[in-house]
C-alpha positions in Angstrom: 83.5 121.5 75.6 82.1 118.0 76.4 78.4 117.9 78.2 77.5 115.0 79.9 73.7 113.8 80.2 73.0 116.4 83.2 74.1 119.3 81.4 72.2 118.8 78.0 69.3 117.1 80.0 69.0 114.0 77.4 65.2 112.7 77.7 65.7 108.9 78.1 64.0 106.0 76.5 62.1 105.4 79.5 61.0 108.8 79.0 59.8 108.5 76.0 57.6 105.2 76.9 56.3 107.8 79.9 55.3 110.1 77.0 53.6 107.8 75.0 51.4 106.0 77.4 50.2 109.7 79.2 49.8 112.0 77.1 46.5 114.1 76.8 44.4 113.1 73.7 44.9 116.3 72.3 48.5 114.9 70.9 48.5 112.9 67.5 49.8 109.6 67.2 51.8 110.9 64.4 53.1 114.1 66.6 54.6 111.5 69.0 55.7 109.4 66.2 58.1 112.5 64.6 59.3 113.5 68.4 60.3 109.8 68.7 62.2 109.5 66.0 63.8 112.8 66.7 64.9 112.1 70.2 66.1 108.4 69.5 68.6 110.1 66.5 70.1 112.3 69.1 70.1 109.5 71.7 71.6 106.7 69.6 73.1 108.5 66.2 77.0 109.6 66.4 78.2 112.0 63.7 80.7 115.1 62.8 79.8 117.9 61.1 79.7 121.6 60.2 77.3 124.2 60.4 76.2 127.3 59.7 74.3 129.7 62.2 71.8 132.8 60.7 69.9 135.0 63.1 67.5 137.9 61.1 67.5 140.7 63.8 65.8 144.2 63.6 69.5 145.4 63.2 70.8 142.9 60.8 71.3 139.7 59.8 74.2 137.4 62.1 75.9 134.4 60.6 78.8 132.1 62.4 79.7 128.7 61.1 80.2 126.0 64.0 82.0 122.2 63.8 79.9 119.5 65.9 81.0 116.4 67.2 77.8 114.4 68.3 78.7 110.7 70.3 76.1 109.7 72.7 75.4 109.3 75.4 78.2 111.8 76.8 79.7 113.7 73.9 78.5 116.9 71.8 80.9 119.2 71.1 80.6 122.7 69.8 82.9 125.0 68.5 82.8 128.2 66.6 84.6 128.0 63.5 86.5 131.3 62.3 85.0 133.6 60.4 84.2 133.4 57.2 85.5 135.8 54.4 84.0 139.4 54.0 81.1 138.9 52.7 80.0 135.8 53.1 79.8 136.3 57.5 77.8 139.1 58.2 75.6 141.0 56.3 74.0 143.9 57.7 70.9 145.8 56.5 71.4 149.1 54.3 70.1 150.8 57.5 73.3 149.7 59.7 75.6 152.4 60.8 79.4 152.1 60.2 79.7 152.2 63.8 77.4 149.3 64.5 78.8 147.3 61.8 82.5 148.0 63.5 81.0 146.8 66.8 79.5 143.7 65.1 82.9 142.5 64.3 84.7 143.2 67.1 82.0 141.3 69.1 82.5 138.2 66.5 86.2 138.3 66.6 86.0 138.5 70.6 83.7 135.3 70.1 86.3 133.7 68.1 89.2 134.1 70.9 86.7 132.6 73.7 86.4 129.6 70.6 84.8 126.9 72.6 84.7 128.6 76.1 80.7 128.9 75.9 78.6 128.5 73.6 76.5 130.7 70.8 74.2 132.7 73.1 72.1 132.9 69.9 71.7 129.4 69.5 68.1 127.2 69.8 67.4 125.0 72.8 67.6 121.4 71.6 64.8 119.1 70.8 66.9 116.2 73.6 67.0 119.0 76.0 63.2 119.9 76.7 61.6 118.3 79.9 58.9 115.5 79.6 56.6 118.7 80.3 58.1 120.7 78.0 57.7 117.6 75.1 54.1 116.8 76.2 52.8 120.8 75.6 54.7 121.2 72.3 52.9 118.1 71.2 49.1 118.8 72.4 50.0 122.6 71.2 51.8 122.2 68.4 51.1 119.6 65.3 53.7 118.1 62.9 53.8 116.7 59.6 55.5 115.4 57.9 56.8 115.6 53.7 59.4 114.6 51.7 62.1 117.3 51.0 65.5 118.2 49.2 68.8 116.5 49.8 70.9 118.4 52.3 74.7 117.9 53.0 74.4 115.1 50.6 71.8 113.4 52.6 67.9 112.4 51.8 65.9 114.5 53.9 62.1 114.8 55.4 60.9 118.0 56.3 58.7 118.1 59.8 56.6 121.1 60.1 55.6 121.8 63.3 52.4 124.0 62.9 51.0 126.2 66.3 47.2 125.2 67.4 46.9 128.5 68.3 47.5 132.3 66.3 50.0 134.2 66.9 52.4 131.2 67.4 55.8 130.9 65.7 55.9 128.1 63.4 59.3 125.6 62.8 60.6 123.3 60.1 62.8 120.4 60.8 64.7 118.9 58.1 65.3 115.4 59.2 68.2 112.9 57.9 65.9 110.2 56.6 68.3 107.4 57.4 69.0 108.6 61.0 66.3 111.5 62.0 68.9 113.7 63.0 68.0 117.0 62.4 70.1 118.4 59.6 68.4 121.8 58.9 66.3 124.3 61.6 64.3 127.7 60.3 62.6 129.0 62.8 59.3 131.6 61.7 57.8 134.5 63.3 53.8 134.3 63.6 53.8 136.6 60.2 56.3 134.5 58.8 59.3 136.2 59.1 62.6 133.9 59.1 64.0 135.1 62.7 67.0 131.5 63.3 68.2 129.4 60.6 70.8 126.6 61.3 72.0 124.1 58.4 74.6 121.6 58.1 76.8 122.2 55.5 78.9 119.0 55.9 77.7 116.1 57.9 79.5 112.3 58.4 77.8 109.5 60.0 80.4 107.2 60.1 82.7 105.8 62.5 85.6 106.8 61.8 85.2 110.1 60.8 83.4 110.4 64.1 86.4 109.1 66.1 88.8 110.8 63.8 87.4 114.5 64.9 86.8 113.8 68.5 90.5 112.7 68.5 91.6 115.9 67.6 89.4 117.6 69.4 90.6 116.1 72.3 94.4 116.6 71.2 93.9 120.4 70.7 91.2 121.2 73.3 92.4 123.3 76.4 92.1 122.1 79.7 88.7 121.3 80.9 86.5 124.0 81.8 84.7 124.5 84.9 80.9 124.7 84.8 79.4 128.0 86.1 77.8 127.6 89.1 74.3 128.6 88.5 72.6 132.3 90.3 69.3 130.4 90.7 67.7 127.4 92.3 64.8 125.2 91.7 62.3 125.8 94.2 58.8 125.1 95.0 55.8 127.1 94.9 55.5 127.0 98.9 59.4 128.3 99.4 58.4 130.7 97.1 56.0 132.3 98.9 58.1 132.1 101.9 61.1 134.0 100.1 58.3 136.8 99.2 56.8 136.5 102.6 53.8 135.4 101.1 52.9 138.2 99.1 54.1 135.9 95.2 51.7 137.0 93.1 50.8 134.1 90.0 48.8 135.1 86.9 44.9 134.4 86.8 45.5 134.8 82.8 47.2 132.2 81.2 47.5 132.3 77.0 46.0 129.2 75.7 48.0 125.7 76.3 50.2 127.7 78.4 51.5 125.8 81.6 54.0 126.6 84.6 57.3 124.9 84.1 59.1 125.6 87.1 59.4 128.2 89.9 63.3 129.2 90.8 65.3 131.5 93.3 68.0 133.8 93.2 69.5 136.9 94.7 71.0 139.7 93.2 70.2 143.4 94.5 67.3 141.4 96.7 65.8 138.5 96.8 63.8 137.2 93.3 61.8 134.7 92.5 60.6 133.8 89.2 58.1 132.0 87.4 58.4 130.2 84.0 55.5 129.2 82.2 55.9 127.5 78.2 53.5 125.6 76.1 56.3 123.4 74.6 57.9 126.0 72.5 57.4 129.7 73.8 58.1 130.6 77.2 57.3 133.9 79.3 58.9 134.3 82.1 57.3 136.5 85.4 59.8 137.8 88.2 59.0 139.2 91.3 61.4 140.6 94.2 60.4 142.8 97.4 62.4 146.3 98.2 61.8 149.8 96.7 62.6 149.7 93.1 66.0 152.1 93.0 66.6 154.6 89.8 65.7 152.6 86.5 68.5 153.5 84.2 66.7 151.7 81.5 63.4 154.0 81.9 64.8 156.7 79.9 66.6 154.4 77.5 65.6 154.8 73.6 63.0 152.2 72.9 60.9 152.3 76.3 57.4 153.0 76.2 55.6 154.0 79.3 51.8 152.2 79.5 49.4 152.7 81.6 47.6 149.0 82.4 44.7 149.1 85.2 46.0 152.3 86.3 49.5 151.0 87.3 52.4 152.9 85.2 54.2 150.2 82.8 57.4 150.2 81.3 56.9 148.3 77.9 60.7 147.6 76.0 61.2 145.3 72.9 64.0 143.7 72.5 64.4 141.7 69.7 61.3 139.3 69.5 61.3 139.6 73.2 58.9 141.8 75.0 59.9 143.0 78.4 57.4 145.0 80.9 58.3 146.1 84.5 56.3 147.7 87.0 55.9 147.8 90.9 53.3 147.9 93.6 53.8 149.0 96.5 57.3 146.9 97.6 57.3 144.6 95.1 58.7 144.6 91.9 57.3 143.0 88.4 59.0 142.0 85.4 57.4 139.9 82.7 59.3 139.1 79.7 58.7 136.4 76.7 58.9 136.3 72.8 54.8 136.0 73.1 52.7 138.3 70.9 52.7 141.7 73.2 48.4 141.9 73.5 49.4 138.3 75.5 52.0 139.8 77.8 49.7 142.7 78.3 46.6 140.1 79.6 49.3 138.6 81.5 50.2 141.9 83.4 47.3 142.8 83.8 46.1 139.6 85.7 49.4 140.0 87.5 48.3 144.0 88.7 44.8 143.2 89.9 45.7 140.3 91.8 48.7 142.4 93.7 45.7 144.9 94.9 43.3 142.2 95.9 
């Protein structure tokens, strides 16, 4: 699978300068400096590679190893590996049922057969892919330093920790190549500290001709080139919004701190939605809001759902994952709001949501 530019949405130098010159105070010099440096390694740095994927969920632990051919500007390549021997791939708590654990591997062997028809659902959003928004909230939000660290892949390393401004914010490390700045290593931490995504190369080259060397092959063996999914929504503006919902979108008056909206898109499925997506660099919540009588809720009764009452509206409360998901409805229109933000933060959300649909 080869991404061009438009696909991985690579930030560009001009960017960058952009970034530099305007961002609020509230951003560190040195912040900037380690996002730089981060971005310029994925813009300008080719290399090959292997790596291996962890993801700690409340039913287990999931692990997949993937190959990586990185050559800018046009080129990075993904593909799942097969799996590894019994244990060493996945390793499921004591708690796991037989029958999950079956499911588990069917799930990874069907993964294996797609091989590089889409990529790990589980995986991270890339550094190079955030918006100039998204990069300028994650710095004033977020602060990074930076500290020597262990070889990895045979390779000096410094490790960025990016640190939230405010509680109950995830935190990251980045293990950076220090020749290069290309990230070799990603753990990714729950606000209590849990280890929730882990991804590590195992085997990295930076040279030329290992790099043309893979993508050679890759290009020998891959299948015929596959068609990019044409995409359910559309970016829209905040006035078209309102016009899809004749007028009745409802925005949050509560916003968690350094919280921003990052764009407002369309789509139809049973009825017309809109949605809402606000981040402050790292986090994102997301609000959707479509007209029509809500039909049966199959998921209402579902193991799991709680039923809250917030400003005297019934909520349905679900956890999925890190993710919190609440849905709810007044009068014709329908609420979902649903992020990996600490649930008290959702529920302010809501709430602000709920008394401004019965102003």
């Amino acid at each position: 699978m080869i991404l061009k530019p438009r696909d991985v949405g690579w930030l560009l130098s001009t960017v960058l300068m952009l970034l530099i010159l305007n961002t609020n105070a509230e951003a560190s010099p040195e912040s900037l400096k380690i996002l730089k440096r981060i971005m310029n390694a994925e813009e300008k740095v080719a290399y090959v590679g292997a790596r291996l994927i962890v993801i700690n969920t409340s039913r287990g632990t999931i692990a997949r190893e993937e190959a990586v051919i990185h050559q800018p500007p046009e080129v990075h390549a993904v593909t799942v590996l097969p799996i590894l021997e019994t244990g060493h791939s996945l390793k499921l708590s004591d708690q796991e049922s037989q029958k999950s654990s079956e499911r588990n591997r069917r799930d990874v062997r069907r993964d294996n057969r797609r091989g590089d028809r889409r990529r790990f659902s589980l995986n991270r959003k890339r550094m190079t892919a955030l918006s100039q928004k998204e990069v300028e909230l994650l710095a004033q939000n977020y602060t990074f330093a930076l500290t020597p660290a262990d070889p990895i892949a045979a390779q000096e390393t410094d490790l960025v920790t990016v640190s939230p401004r405010f509680e109950a914010r995830p935190t990251k490390r980045l293990y950076l190549a220090r020749d290069t700045g290309v990230i070799l290593r990603i753990e990714d931490f729950d606000p209590d500290g849990t280890l929730r995504f882990m991804s590590v190369y195992t085997q990295i080259s930076f040279t030329e001709e290992a790099v043309k060397q893979k993508l050679a092959e890759w290009r020998r063996d891959a299948r015929s080139p596959i068609e990019k999914r044409r995409r359910r929504s559309q970016s829209i503006t905040l006035d078209e919004a309102k016009t899809v919902l004749d007028g009745k979108l409802i925005e949050p008056t509560y916003l968690p701190p350094g919280f921003q909206l990052l764009e407002t898109r369309y789509f139809k499925h049973r009825s017309e939605t809109v949605y809402l997506r606000y981040t402050d660099g790292m986090l994102t919540f997301t609000v959707f809001e479509s007209k029509g009588k809500q039909g049966s809720d199959r998921n209402a009764e579902r193991k799991g759902v709680e039923h809250l009452q917030i400003q005297g509206t019934d909520t349905r409360h679900e956890k999925r994952g890190p993710t919190h998901i609440l849905q709810w409805s007044i009068s014709d229109l329908n609420f979902t709001v649903m992020g990996e933000l600490h649930q008290d933060e959702l529920i302010k959300v809501t709430e602000s949501l709920i008394l401004a649909a019965k102003e």
